[in-house]
C-alpha positions as CSV (number, residue, x, y, z in Angstrom):
1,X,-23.5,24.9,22.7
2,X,-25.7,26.2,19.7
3,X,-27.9,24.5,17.8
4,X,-25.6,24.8,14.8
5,X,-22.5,23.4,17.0
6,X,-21.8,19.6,17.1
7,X,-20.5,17.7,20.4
8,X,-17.3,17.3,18.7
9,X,-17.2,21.4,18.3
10,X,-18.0,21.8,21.6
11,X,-15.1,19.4,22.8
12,X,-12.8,21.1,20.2
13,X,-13.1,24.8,21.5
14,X,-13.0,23.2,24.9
15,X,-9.5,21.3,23.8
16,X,-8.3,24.6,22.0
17,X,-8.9,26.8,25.0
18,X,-6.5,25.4,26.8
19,X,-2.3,25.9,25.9
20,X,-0.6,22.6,25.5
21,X,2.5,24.4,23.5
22,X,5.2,21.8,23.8
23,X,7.9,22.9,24.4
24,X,7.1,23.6,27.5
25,X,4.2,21.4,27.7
26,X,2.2,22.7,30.5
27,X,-1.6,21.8,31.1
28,X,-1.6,18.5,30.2
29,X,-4.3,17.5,32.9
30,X,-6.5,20.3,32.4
31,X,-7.0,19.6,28.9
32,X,-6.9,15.6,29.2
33,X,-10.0,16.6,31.8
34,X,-12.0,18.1,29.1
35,X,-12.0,14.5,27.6
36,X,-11.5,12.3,30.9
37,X,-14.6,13.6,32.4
38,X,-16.7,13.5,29.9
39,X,-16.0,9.9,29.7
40,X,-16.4,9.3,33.1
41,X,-19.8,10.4,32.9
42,X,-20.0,7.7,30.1
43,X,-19.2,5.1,32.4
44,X,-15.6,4.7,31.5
45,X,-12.8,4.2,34.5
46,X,-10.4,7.3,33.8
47,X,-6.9,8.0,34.9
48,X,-4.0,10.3,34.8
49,X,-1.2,8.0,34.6
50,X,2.1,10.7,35.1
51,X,5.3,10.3,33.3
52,X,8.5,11.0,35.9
53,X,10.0,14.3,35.3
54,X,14.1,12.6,34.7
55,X,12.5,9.8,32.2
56,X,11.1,12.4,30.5
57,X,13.9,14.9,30.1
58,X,16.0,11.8,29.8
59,X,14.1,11.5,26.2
60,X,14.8,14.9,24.8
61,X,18.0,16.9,24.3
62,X,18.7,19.5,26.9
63,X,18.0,22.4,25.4
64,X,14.2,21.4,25.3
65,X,12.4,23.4,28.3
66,X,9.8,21.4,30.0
67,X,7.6,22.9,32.5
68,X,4.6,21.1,34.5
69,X,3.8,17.7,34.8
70,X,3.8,15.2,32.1
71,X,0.1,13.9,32.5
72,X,-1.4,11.3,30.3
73,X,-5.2,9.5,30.1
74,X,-6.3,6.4,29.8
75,X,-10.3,5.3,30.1
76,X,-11.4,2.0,30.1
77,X,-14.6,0.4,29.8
78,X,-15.3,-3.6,29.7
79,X,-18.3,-5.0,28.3
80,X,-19.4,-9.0,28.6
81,X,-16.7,-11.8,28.9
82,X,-14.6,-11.3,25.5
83,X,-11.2,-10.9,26.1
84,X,-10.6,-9.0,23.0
85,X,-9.0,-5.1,24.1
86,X,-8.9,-2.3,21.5
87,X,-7.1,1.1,22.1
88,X,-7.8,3.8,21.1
89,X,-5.1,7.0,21.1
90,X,-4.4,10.7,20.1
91,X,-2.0,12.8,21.4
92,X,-3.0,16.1,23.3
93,X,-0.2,18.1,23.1
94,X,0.8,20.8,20.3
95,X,3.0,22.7,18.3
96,X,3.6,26.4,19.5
97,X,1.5,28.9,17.6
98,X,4.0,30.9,15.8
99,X,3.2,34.5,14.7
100,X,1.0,35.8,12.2
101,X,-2.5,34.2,13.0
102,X,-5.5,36.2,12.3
103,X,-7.4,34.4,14.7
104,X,-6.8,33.9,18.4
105,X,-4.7,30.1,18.3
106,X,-6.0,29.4,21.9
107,X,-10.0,30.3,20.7
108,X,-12.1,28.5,18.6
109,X,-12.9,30.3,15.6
110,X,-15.8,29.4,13.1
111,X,-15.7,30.4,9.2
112,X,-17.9,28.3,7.8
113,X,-16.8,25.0,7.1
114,X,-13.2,25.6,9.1
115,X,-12.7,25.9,12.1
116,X,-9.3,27.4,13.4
117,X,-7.1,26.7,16.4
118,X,-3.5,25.7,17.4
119,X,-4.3,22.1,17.0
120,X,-7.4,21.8,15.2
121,X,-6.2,19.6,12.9
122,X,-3.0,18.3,14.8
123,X,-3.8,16.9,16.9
124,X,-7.0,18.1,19.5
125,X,-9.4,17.4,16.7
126,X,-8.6,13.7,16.4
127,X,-8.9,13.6,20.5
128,X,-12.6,15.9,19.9
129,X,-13.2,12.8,17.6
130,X,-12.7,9.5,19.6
131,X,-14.1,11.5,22.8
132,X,-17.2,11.4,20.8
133,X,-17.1,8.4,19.4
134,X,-16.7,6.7,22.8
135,X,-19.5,8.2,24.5
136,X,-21.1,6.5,21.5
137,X,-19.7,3.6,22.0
138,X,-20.6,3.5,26.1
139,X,-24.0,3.5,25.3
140,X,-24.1,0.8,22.6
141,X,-25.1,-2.9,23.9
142,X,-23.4,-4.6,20.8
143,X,-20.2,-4.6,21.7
144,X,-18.3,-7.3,23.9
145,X,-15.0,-6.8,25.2
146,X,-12.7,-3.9,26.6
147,X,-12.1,-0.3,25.1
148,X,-9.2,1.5,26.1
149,X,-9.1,5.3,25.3
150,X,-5.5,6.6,25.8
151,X,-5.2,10.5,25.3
152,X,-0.9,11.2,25.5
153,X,1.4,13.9,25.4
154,X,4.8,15.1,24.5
155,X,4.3,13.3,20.9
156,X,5.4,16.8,19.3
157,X,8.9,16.5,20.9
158,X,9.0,12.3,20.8
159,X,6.3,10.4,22.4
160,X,8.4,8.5,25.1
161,X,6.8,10.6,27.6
162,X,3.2,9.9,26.3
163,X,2.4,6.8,24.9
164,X,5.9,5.5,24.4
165,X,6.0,5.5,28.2
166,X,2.7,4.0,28.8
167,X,3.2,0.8,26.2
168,X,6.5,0.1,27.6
169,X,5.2,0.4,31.3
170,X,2.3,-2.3,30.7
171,X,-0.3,-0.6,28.3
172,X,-1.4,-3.5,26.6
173,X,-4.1,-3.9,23.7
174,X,-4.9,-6.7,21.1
175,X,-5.0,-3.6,17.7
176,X,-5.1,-0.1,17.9
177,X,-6.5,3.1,16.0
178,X,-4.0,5.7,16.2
179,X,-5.9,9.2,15.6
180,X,-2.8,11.5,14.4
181,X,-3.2,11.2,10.4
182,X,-4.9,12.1,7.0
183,X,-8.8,11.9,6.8
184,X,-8.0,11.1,3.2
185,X,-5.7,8.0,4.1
186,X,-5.9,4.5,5.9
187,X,-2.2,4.4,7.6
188,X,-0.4,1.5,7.7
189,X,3.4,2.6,8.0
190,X,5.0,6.0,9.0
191,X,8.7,7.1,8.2
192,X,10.9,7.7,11.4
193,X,12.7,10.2,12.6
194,X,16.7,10.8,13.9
195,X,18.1,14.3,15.4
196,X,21.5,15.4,16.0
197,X,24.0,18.5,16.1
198,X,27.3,18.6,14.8
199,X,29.4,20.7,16.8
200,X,32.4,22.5,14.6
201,X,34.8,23.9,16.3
202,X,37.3,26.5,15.1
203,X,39.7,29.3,16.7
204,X,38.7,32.7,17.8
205,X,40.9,35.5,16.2
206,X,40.5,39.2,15.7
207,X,39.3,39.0,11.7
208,X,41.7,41.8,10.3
209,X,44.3,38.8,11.2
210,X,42.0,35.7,10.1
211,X,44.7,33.7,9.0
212,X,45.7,33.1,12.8
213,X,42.5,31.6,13.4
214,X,40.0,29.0,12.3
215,X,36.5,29.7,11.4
216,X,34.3,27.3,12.5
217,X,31.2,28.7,10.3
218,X,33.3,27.9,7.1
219,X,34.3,24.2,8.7
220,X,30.5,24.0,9.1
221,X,29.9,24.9,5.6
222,X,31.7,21.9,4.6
223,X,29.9,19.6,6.7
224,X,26.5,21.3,5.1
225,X,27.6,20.4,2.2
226,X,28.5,17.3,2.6
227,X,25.7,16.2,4.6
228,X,23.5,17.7,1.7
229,X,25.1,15.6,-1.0
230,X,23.7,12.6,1.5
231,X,20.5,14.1,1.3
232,X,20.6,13.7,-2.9
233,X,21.7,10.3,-2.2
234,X,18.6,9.4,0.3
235,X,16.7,10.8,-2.3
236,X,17.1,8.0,-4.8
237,X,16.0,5.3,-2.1
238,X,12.4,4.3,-1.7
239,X,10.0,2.0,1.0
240,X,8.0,-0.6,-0.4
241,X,5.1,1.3,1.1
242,X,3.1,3.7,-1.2
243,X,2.9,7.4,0.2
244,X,0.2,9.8,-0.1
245,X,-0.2,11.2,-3.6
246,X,-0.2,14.7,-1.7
247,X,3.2,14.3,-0.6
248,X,4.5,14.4,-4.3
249,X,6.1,11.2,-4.3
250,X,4.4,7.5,-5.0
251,X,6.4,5.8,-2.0
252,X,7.7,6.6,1.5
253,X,11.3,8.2,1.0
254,X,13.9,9.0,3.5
255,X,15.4,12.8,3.8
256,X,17.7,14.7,5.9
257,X,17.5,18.2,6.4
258,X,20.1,21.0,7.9
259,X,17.6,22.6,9.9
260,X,19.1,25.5,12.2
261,X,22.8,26.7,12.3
262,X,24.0,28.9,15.3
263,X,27.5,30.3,15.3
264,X,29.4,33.4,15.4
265,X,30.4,36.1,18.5
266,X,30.8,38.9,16.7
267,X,31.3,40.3,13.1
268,X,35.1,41.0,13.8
269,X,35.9,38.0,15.5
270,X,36.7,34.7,13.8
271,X,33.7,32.5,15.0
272,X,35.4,29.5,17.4
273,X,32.1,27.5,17.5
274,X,29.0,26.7,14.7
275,X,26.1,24.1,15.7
276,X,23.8,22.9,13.1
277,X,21.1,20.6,13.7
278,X,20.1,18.0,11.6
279,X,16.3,16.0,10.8
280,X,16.7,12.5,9.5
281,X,14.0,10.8,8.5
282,X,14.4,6.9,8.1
283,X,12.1,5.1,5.8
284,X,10.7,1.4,7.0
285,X,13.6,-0.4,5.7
286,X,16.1,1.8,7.1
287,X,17.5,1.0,10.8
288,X,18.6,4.2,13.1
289,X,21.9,2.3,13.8
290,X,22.3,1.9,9.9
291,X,21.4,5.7,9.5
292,X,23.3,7.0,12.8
293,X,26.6,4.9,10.4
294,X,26.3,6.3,7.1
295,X,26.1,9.7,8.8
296,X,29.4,9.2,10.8
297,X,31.5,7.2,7.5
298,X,30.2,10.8,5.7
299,X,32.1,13.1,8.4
300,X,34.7,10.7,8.9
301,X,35.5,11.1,5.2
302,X,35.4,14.9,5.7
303,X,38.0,14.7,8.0
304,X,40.0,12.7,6.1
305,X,40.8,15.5,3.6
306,X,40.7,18.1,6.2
307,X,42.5,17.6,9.4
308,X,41.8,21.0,10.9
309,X,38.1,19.9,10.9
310,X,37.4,19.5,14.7
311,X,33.7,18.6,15.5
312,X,31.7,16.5,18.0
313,X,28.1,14.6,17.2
314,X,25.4,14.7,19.4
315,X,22.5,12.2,18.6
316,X,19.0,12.7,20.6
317,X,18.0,9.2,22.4
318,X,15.9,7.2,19.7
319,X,12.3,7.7,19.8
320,X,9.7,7.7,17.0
321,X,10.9,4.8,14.6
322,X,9.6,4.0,11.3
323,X,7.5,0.9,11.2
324,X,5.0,-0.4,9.0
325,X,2.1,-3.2,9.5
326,X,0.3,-5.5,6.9
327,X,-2.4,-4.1,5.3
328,X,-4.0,-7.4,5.9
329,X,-4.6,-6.9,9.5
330,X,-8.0,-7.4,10.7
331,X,-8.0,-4.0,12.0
332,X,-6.7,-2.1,9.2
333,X,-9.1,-3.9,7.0
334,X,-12.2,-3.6,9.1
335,X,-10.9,0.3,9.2
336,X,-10.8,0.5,5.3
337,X,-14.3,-1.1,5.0
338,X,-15.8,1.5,7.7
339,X,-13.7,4.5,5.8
340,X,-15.2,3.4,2.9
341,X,-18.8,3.1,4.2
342,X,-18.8,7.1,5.9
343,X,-16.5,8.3,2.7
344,X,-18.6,6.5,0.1
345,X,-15.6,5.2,-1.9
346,X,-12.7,2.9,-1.4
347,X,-9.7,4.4,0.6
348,X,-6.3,4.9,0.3
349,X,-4.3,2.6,2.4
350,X,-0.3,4.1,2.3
351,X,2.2,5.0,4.4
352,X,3.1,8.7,6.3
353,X,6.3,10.7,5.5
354,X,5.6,12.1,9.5
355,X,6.6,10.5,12.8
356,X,3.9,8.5,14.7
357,X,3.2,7.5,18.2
358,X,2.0,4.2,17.0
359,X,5.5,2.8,16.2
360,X,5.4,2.4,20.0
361,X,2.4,0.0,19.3
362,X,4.1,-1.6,16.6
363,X,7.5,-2.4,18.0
364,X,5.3,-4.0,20.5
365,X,3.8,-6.3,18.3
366,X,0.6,-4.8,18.6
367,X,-1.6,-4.1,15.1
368,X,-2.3,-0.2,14.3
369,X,-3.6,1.8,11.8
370,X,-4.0,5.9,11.9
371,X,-6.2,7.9,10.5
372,X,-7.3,11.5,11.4
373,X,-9.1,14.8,10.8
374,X,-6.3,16.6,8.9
375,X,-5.9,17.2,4.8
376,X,-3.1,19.1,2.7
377,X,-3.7,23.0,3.1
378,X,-4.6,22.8,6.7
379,X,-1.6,24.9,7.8
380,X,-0.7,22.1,9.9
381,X,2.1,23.7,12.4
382,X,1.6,26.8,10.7
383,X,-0.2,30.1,11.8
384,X,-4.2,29.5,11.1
385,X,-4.3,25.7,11.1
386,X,-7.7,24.7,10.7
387,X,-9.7,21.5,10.4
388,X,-13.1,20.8,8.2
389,X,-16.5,20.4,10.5
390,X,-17.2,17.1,8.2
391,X,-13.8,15.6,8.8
392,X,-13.8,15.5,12.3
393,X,-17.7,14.1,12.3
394,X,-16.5,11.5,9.7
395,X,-12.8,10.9,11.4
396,X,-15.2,10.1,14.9
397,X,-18.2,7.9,12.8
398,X,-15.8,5.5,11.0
399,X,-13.7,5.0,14.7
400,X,-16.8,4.3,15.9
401,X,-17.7,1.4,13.1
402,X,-14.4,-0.1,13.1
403,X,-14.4,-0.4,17.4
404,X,-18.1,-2.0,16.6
405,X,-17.0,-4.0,14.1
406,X,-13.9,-5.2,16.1
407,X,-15.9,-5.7,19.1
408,X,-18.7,-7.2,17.9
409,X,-20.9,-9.6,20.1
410,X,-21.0,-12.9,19.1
């Protein structure tokens, strides 16, 4: 550690060092002991909880490789005889790096006021930040009651194996700060999210004699198309909840989006199979089942005009939902007024277009707000993500005012 370096740098490059590319998703506990000890030393009670291997590929589609053991964290420490609990989470886990980096993804790099790394900014720099801010905390005598610091994985392919699985096997806290959001933003909804191929099916035939077969890349076409005019459609609907201004729309909207086609056996073979997979993203108002309908009625209809359309619909098992809270929860308010103390103006309190880990929370009844390190223009998933030294110091300082504030002794 330099003189120049803070703690949260140091935690950062000790976070980025280590590969938590999900898929696959291996070393979870090494990297959840860069945090985990250090807490330890704080005076926190730290364990690795593990998520079962078949609950957790129970939760993704098949085709997603996991490898290693699906290893979570939670610390504790209690303080006086207030019953009042406050977690604390941010997911570990992150995004494979893609090519074209300039910069090693898995080694901390420092230009100035950035610093790069696969996950700086989504998520290990919101973990660097609440490490900090809890061995703050520890050491404080003004606060009464019990912190819970829960560091998760797996959120990048659906959080049931991280904190999904923890909340709905007994993880239990009065509100929560969710770390996995905008510096810029106090977050108080998030859109959610449905996946599922369509598989068309055709019939092989050499292609100088096409007309004997049935080409499942055109029957596909149709469905793309079809599923596109739904898209326009979704387009027109809005949430009640305001969105971002950098998003380039004033409220949360839904979307769906034809994201990979596979097809084809050979350029002079009529292709007998095409899979496409789909991203649906369900504003607040929006049920799956509502959503998982309207895209069946829209390929039933297609079939209607076309009986030699043949396909099947895979849906992946539910897991990050949309919510949204009231801003006028004690916690998201005490949030705002400790953003607003470290920023030095009055925040922005929306919704996210993204999937969250703290719909788990929510669906449990449990008041959340999120908040981050990360900003527009930090290459976010893409090659030379990087987050801003004074966003992850501020992301950690206002955590730690809101858990004072929250905590308070009487």
């Amino acid at each position: 550690m330099s003189h120049t370096d803070s703690l949260e740098e140091v935690v950062l490059g000790e976070l980025i060092g280590v590969d938590t590319s999900v898929p696959p998703g291996r070393n979870y506990l090494e990297a959840l002991k860069v945090a985990g000890e250090r807490l330890e030393a704080a005076g926190f009670r730290v364990d690795y909880p593990v998520t079962p291997m078949n609950v957790a590929r129970s939760r993704v589609r098949e085709n997603v490789v996991l490898e290693g053991e699906r290893v979570n964290m939670v610390a504790r420490i209690l303080r006086g005889e207030s019953k009042r609990r406050l977690l604390l989470n941010a997911h570990i886990d992150v995004v494979p790096p893609g090519p074209n980096w300039s910069h090693d993804p898995f080694k901390l790099s420092v230009e100035g006021e950035k610093l790069f790394g696969r996950g700086a900014s989504d998520n290990k720099g919101s973990v660097a930040a609440i490490t900090t801010a809890a061995t703050r905390l520890a050491s404080s005598t003004d606060f009464e009651g019990e912190l819970i610091v829960a560091f998760t994985c797996d959120e990048e392919i659906g959080g049931r194996s991280g904190l999904g699985y923890l909340v709905e096997n007994g993880l239990k806290a009065d509100a929560a700060i969710v770390g996995d959001g905008s510096i810029r933003t106090v977050g108080i909804a998030a859109n959610g999210c449905m996946r599922f191929d369509v598989r068309v099916r055709g019939q092989a035939a050499h292609s100088s004699r096409n007309w004997l077969g049935v080409n499942a890349v055109e029957k596909a076409a149709l469905v793309i198309d079809a599923l596109a005019q739904l898209n326009r459609r979704l387009g027109e609907r809005r949430s009640s909840v305001p969105a971002d201004p950098d998003s380039g729309v004033d409220y949360l909207r839904p979307s769906l989006t034809v994201a990979m086609i596979r097809g084809g056996v050979k350029e002079n073979v009529v292709p007998p199979l095409c899979e496409i997979t789909v991203d649906r993203r369900l504003i607040p108002e929006e049920t799956w089942e509502e959503a998982k309908a309207e895209v069946l009625g829209v390929l039933e209809a297609l079939k209607s005009k076309d009986p030699k359309l043949d396909y099947e619909v895979d849906f992946e098992p539910q897991n990050h939902f949309s919510y949204k809270v009231s801003p006028n929860e004690e916690i998201v308010q005490l949030y705002a007024s400790s953003w607003s103390r470290v920023m030095g103006r009055e925040p922005l309190i929306v919704g996210g277009l993204g999937c969250v880990d703290a719909c788990y929370l929510a669906a449990k009844g449990i008041p959340v707000v999120t908040g981050g390190v990360s900003r527009t223009g930090n290459n976010v998933h893409a090659n030379d993500e990087f987050v801003l030294r004074s966003d992850i110091k501020s992301f950690s300082k206002i955590v730690e005012l809101t858990a004072l504030n929250y905590l308070k002794r009487a």
